[in-house]
N, C-alpha and C positions, 0 to 999 in steps of 0.2 A: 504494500500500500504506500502510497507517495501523499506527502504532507507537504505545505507552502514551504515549511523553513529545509525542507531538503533536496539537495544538490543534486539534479543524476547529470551526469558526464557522459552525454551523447556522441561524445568524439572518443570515448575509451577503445574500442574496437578498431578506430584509424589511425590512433595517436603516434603508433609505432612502428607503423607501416608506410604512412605518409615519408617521401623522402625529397628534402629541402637541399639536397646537396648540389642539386644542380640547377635549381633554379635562379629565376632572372629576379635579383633582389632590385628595389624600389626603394631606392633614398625618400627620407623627407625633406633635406636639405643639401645644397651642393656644399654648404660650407667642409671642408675637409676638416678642419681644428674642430671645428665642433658635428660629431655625427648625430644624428638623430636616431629613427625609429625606422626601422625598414621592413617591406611588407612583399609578401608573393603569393604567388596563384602557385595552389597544387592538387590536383584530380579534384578540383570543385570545391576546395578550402581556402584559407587564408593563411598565411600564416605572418608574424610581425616578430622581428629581434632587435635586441639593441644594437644599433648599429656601431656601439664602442666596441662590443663582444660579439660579435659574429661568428663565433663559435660556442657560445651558451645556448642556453634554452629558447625555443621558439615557441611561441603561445600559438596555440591554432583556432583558429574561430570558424562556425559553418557563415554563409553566405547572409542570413539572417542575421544571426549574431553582429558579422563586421557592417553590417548595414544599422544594426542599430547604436552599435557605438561611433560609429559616421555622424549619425544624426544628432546624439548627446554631443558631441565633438563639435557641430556647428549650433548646436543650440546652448553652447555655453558651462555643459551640466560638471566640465572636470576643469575647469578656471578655478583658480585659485584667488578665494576671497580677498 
């Protein structure tokens, strides 16, 4: 049974299958001293790493998902008061 406060992790079954290594990473910035956030397409995912660490951990989001953190993103909601 599934409750409001719990988590299910609909990417678990891709999460380690997905593979990023040859994909065509997506600056958010050209500045070179400072990297940002960078982002790929992989078999209908998303995925975003720190573009200082490019060799850490990649968060994967479905198409929904990075769609709605788009919209929180231009509506303001992760600004810092």
């Amino acid at each position: 049974m599934n409750t409001d406060d719990e988590i299910i992790d609909d990417k678990a079954h891709v999460r380690d299958k997905l593979d990023f290594s040859d994909a065509e990473w997506i600056t958010s910035t050209d500045d070179l001293a400072e990297p940002g956030v960078e982002i790929a397409f992989v078999d209908g995912y998303v995925g975003m790493r720190n573009g200082a660490d490019p060799e850490g951990p990649v968060l994967v989001f479905t198409p929904e998902e990075w769609d709605a953190f788009v919209a929180g993103a231009k509506d303001g909601e992760f600004d810092e008061p």
